[in-house]
Every structure is written in C-alpha cells, then in structure tokens.
N, C-alpha and C positions, 0 to 999 in steps of 0.2 A: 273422515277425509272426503273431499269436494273434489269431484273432478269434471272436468268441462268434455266436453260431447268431442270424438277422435277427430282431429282433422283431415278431411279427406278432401279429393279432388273434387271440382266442384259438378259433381251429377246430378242431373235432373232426377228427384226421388219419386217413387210411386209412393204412397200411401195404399191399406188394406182397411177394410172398413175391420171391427172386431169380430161381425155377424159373419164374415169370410171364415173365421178361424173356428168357429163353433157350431158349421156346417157339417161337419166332421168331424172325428177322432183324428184324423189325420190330416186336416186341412193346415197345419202348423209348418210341415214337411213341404206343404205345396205352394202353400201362400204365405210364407211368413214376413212381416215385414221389419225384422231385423234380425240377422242372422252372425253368431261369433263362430271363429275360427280359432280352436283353444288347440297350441302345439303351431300355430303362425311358424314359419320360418323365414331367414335371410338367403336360403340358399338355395338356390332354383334347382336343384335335384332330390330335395327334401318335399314329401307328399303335403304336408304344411302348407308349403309356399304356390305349388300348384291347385292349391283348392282358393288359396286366399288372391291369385291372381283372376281365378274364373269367376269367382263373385265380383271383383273388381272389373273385369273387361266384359261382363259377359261369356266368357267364354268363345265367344266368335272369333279367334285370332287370324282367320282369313279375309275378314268382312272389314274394310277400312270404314266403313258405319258401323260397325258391332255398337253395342251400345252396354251400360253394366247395368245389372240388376239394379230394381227400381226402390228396395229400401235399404235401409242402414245394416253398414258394415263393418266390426267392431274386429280385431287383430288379438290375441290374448298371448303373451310372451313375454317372461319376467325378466330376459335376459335383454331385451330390446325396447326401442323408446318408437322406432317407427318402422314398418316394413310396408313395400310399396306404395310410399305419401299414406298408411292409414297407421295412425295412431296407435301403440300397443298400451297392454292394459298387464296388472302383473296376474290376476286373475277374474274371472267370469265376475266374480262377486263386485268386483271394482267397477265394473262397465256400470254409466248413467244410464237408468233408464231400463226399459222390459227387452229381454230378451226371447223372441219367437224359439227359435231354432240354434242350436249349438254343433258343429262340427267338430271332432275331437280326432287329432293325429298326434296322441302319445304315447310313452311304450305303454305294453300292459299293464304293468306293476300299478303306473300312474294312473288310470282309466279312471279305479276307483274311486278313490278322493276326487278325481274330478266330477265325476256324476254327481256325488254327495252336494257337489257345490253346486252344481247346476239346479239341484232340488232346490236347494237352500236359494235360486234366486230366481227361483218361479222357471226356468223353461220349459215349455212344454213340449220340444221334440228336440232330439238327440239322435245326428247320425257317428254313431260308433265306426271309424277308419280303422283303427288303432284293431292290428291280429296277432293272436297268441292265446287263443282262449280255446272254447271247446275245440274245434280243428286242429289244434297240436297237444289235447290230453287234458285243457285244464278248464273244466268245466265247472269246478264247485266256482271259481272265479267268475266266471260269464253268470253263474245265478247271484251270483252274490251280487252283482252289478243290477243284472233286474230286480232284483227285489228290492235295492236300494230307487231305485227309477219308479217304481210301483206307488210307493210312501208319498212321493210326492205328486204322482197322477203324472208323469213325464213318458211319451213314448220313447221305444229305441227300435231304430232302423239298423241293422249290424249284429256283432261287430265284424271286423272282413268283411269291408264292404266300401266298393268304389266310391259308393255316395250316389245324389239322384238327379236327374234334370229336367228340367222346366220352361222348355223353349220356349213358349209363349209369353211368359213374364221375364227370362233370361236370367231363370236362375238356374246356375250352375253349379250347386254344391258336390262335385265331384271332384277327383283328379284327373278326371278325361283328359283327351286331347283338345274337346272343344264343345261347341253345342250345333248339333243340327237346325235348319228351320222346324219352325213350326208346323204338326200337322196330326192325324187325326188316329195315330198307333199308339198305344201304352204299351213299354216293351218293361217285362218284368223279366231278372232274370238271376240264376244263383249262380252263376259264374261273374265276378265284376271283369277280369282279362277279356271277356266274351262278349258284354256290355260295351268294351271300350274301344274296341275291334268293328264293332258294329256298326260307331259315332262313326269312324272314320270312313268305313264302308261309305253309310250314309250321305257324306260329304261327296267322294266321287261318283254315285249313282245320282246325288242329290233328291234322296230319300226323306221323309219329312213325320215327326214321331211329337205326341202331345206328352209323353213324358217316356224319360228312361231314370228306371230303378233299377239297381244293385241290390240285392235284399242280404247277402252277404247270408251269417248264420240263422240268422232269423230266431236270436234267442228272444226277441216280443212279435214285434212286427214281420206278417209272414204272408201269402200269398192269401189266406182268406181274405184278410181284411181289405189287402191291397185290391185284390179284384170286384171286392164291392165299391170299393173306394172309384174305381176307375166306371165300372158301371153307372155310378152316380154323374159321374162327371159329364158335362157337356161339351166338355173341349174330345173327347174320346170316345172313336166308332168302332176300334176294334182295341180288343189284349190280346197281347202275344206274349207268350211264356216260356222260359229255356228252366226249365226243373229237372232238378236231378233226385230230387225225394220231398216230402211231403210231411211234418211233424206233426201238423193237426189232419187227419185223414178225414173226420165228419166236416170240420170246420170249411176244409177246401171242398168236397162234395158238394154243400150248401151254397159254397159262393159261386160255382159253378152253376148248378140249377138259380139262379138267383139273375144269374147273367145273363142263363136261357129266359126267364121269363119276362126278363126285360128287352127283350131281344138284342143282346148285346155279344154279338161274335165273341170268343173266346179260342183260341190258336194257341198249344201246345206240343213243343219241342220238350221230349222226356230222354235224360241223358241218364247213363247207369245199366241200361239194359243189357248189358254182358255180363257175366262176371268180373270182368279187369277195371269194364265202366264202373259196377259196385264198389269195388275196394280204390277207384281211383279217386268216386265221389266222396268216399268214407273219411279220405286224409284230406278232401279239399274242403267244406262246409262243415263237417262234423256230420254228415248226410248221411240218413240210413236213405238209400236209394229203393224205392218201393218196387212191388213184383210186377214186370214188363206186363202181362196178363191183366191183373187186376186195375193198372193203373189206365191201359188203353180200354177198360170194359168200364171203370170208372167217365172217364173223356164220353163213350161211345151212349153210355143211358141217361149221363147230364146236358148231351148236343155240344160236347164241345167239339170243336176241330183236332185233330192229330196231324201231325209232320213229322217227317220221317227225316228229315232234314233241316238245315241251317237256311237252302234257299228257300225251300218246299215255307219255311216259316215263315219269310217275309213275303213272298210271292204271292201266296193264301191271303197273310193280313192285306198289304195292298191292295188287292182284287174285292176284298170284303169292306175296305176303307173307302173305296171309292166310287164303289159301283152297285147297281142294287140287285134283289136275287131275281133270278128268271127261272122261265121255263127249259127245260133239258130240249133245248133246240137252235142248234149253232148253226153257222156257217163261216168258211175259212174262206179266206182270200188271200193270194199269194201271186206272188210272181216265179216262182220256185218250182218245177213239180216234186223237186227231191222232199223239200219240206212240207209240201203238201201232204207226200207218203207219209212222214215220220206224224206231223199232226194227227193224219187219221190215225195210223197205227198206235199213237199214246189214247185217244179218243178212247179207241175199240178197250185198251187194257180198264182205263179210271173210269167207264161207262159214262163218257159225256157221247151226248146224240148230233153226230153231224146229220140233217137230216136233207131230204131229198129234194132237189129242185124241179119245180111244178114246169109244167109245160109251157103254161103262161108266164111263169117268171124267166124262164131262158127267152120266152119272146122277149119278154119286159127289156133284158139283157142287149139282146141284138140288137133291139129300135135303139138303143142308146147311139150306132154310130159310133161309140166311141170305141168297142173292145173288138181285138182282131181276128180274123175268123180261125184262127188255129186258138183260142181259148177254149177252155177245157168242156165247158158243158155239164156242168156237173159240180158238185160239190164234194171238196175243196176246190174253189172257183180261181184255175192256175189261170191269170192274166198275162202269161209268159213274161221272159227277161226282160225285153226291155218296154216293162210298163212304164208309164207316165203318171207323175201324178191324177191327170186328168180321166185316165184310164181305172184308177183306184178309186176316184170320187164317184164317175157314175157306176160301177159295182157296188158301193158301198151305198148310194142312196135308194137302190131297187131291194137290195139285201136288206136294209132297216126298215125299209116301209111294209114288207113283207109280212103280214102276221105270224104266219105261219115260222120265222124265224127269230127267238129272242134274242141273241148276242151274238157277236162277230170276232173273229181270231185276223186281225190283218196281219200278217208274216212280208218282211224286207228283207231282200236279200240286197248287194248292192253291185250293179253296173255301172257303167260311165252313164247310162243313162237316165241313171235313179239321182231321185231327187229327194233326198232324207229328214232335209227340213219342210220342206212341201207337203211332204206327206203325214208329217207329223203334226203338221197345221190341220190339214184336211181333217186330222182324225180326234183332234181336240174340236174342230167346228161339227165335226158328225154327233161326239159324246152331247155336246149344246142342245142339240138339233133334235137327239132321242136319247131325250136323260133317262129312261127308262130300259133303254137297251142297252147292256155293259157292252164294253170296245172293249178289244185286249191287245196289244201290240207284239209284236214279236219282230223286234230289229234289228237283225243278225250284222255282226260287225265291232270296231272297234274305234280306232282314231275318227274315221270318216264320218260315223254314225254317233260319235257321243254327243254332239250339241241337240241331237234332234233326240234323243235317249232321254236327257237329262231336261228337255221340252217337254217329253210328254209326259216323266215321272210330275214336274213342279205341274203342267195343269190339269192333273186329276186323269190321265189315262195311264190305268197301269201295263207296264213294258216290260219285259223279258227277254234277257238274254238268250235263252236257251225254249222250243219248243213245248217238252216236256214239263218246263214251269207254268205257263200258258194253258195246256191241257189242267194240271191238276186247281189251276186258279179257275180255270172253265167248271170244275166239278164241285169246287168247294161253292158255287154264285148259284147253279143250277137245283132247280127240288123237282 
C-alpha cells in the first residue's frame, strides 16, 4: 500500500545532513530530521497530543514568532485520519519514508509491539513516555523492551520520561509546557515533574539551556552517555544534573573524569540522600539511590561540582556558562550596607576572598568625583542608598582595571533613586569591557526590578536573586 507524505501546514523545513546523525550514538535524539509521535491524540489533556503540538509549534506558545521544528512530522493513530492539520498514519510501518526518532505515548501492555515495529522500520532513537514499567514492579517488561531495541541497533531514552528538548533547532519532543530560548546549559535530570517545573522557571527568570533531558528510568540511555554526549557538543558550556542514583557506577565515573579533562563544567544536584529521599526515589525511577558519602567523594576526585540545592544548581551552572574562572580575588559593590554584611559573611563561610583595597586604589576612587564622601572605604565598596547609576560605573571601572581584583559582586537594592535598567546596562557594558573578569549581579527586588533581571540573565551576566547564591557562584568561578 502507497501512501503520500502527511499533509501538514506549510513550514519552512530544516533539512539534517546524514553526517549529523552519525556523529554520535545519540545524535538521532538531537538532531533528528523526522520525528513520529506513535499514541497522537485528539484530545488536548492526553500526553499524545501535547508532544504532538510541541513538535508542531515549536513549543514556544508564548512567542507569536515561535516557529516549529525544522523537519518532518508524522502523527501515528489508527483511530484518526488527522490531528492538528498533521496527517495520521495507522502505524510507524505505514509512514513514507526514514524515520529519525519515534516518540511513544501508549499504555504499557502496547510499548512492546510498538518497539518491535519501530525495529522493523529502521528507527534509530526512541523516546519511551509511556510509565508502568520497572518503577511500579515490572521489570522483566522494561528488558524485554531493550532487548527487543538492541536487535535492531535502536536507542531508548525512558521509559517515564518527559521527553527532551532542543532549543536551538526547536525541537520539543516533550510534554512540557513549552521550550525555553536557546543557550549554553545541558540540564539532565531523573525527575521529568522536576525538568518541567524548571522550563517554566526558566521562562520567568528568562533563563536560557542548550538542551533539556528527562532520562526517565534509564533502562538504555543513562547519564554516562548523555554527559559525554553534551561534552562533545559545542552548543554546551556547562551540564547540570538532578540524580537521584546512578546504574552504571564506573560508566558515570568515566563520563565525569572525561568532562574534567575536557574542561567541561559538570554541576550535580544528588536527591535521595536521607532515608525517606531513598525509598521516595525507589518508587519514583526504579532508582537505587546511591550512598550520600560515596557519591559526593565520587563528584569531589572527578572535579565535578556539587549543589546542595535546586538554586545552588542553576546559579553555579550560569556563573560557569557565562563567565570565565578567576583568581580568589573579589570585590563587592553595593549600595546596601546590610548586604554588604551578609556578602562578606557568606564569603568568610564558601572561602571566596574579598580582598583588600590598596591605598592607591581608594585614591583611584575618590579622584573619580563621582562617589560621596560617606562611601565605605573599603571592601565591600557600600556606595550608600542613594547611588546613581553614574556612581556604580565609575566604582566599577577602577575595580576592573585593578589587577589585583578578578571579579566583582554588584548588589541593588532599590530606592526611588535607583535606576534598575541603567544599571543593568552599565554592567552588561562592563562584562564587554573585561571579558575576562566575571560580573555577578545581585538585584534584590521583584516587580520593579524584573525587566532589568531578566536583561542581565538574556545578555550573559549572571543575576541572583538572593546574596548567598552570588557568594557560592563567586566560589564555584574562583581556583
């Protein structure tokens, strides 16, 4: 039986060369250029039909330019002839033409047979949606599935699992809520609720990630591979990782040391570390959660990063995505003295070095003219409340040119006489000015402050809500 290519709306298509795809083991997953959605639905509360929307719009549903992924997009649903303008097919084997990547949202029972067929028609990567496998007790199922995936050389991403995404080329093979921009974090993580929590974060921080994966059970595909995978990649300066346990224990070692010696940041969120966390991870992945000791002694002799938190995770990677490492030699500028205290005070705890301002550099300070004589004298450099823009720039160009000083913490607090966007300009044109010396921002506030927030996050200075985020992204930059 003959059938004609789905009809879809009319999107401008990327094309992939084949050399893309054979870059990698996993390069199918990343770059595929056509991807089925087997389990389509008509029913917008059915996970189906939200995968098969994100491949169609891009996923961007806030962006009236969203644009949809740039290859072909095939629907698979025996019971349907079309869902969203794309043509249904009554199985994989039916679709004209090679199929990169297969997304599968069926019960479990059906998973099988559909792999089988997926073998049977060449694809080579498979994200498994579809949950009821080893994480509620049924595991001989979940091998039965890879081994059936094995035979025909197919990987599997899953199963239980969000799906992954690909800002840059605007593929969304998830059920997120949408897709972040583009930018320079690979967020791996074994929670998908936690992943998709994060997109949305993302959106209102206006946060920016070169891919997010789901790894789900990771009955193939697991964090080894994935972290060389992202090592290799040149869209990605840092991994960031939410693990709650580890299956291949040398395997992730390896990919770890592998990232160190490529010098490729690596940031590790390890959940499970209580007892209640072990047995919470045990019924959520199928996850033996490995021992809190071993796994941060692992982190600690392959160079990778540890976080002790959700913020501590992105804070670290940001600081690591955008900035380069320095010397243990800061200085804080503020308009606060309270946040000056609490700066030094996290400083003193994470051993970041505020260091001491020279006699000629307070000269330096005062010739400016511009800072008023009740300024602190000292580092943290309190420029009092009601600083000016103007008043931050020449601090902040005597502080840069300083050798003796590698990176700078500017802290906002706000007045009626602060100027939020101003100063967020200033400190995007200082990053320009000395690419070599990280900026860190710290813009306390909220409505007032989010346009200049969500400025400095899109042009590469990383911002912080909170002090203490600030300090430990100061420690993770500094050797």
């Amino acid at each position: 039986m003959t059938h004609k290519p789905a009809a879809q709306k009319s999107f401008s298509r990327r094309t992939f060369p084949l050399s893309h795809l054979a870059a990698t083991g996993l390069s199918a997953f990343f770059q595929p250029r056509s991807v089925a959605v087997i389990g389509a639905s008509r029913e917008p509360s059915k996970v189906g039909h939200g995968v098969l929307k994100n491949l169609l719009s891009g996923g961007v549903f806030y962006a009236a330019s969203a644009k949809p992924f740039g290859g072909k997009v095939y629907a698979v649903n025996p019971q349907a002839k079309k869902i969203l303008g794309a043509r249904c097919y009554p199985s994989v084997l039916d679709i004209p033409g090679l199929v990169d990547l297969a997304v599968v949202s069926v019960p479990a029972a059906a998973v099988l047979d559909v792999v089988r067929q997926c073998v049977q028609k060449g694809v080579k990567a498979c994200i498994l949606i579809s949950a009821g496998f080893s994480e509620s007790g049924q595991s001989d199922l979940q091998q039965s599935i890879v081994a059936a995936a094995k035979k025909g050389g197919m990987r599997i991403l899953g199963p239980n699992t969000l799906g992954l995404i690909r800002p840059s080329s605007r593929l969304n093979a998830s059920f997120g809520l949408t897709t972040p921009r583009p930018g320079k974090i690979a967020f791996l993580s074994q929670s998908g609720a936690l992943a998709d929590s994060v997109i949305d974060w993302a959106l209102e921080e206006d946060y920016a990630f070169s891919a997010i994966v789901s790894v789900g059970n990771m009955a193939d595909v697991g964090f080894p591979e994935l972290i060389r995978h992202f090592v290799d990649d040149v869209q990605t300066r840092v991994i960031s990782v939410y693990a709650e346990g580890v299956q291949d224990g040398p395997g992730f070692v390896k990919a770890l040391q592998y990232a160190a010696k490529k010098n490729k940041p690596v940031v590790v969120l390890h959940g499970g570390k209580s007892k209640a966390g072990k047995l919470a991870a045990s019924t959520h992945t199928a996850s033996l959660a490995s021992s809190s000791a071993v796994f941060e002694g692992v982190l600690r002799q392959t160079g990778a990063r540890s976080a002790d938190t959700l913020s501590d995770l992105f804070s670290i990677s940001s600081a690591l995505s955008a900035c380069s490492p320095c010397r243990n030699a800061w200085a804080v500028v503020t308009n606060a003295g309270g946040v000056g205290v609490l700066l030094s005070d996290y400083a003193d705890r994470f051993g970041v070095t505020l260091v001491p301002l020279s006699g000629s550099v307070l000269k330096k300070l005062d010739r400016t003219k511009k800072l008023p004589s009740t300024w602190s004298h000292r580092n943290p450099l309190d420029l009092i409340g009601d600083a000016t823009t103007e008043r931050y720039g020449a601090a902040l160009d005597v502080l840069l040119k300083e050798p003796s000083v590698s990176g700078v913490i500017v802290a906002q607090t706000l007045q009626t006489m602060t100027e939020p966007m101003a100063n967020a300009r200033l400190l995007v044109g200082a990053k320009k000015k000395f690419p070599k010396k990280p900026v860190l921002a710290v813009f306390l506030g909220g409505k007032y402050s989010r346009e200049s927030m969500q400025y400095l996050n899109r042009h590469g200075v990383p911002q912080f809500n909170e002090p203490l985020q600030a300090v430990k992204a100061a420690a993770a930059l500094s050797f």
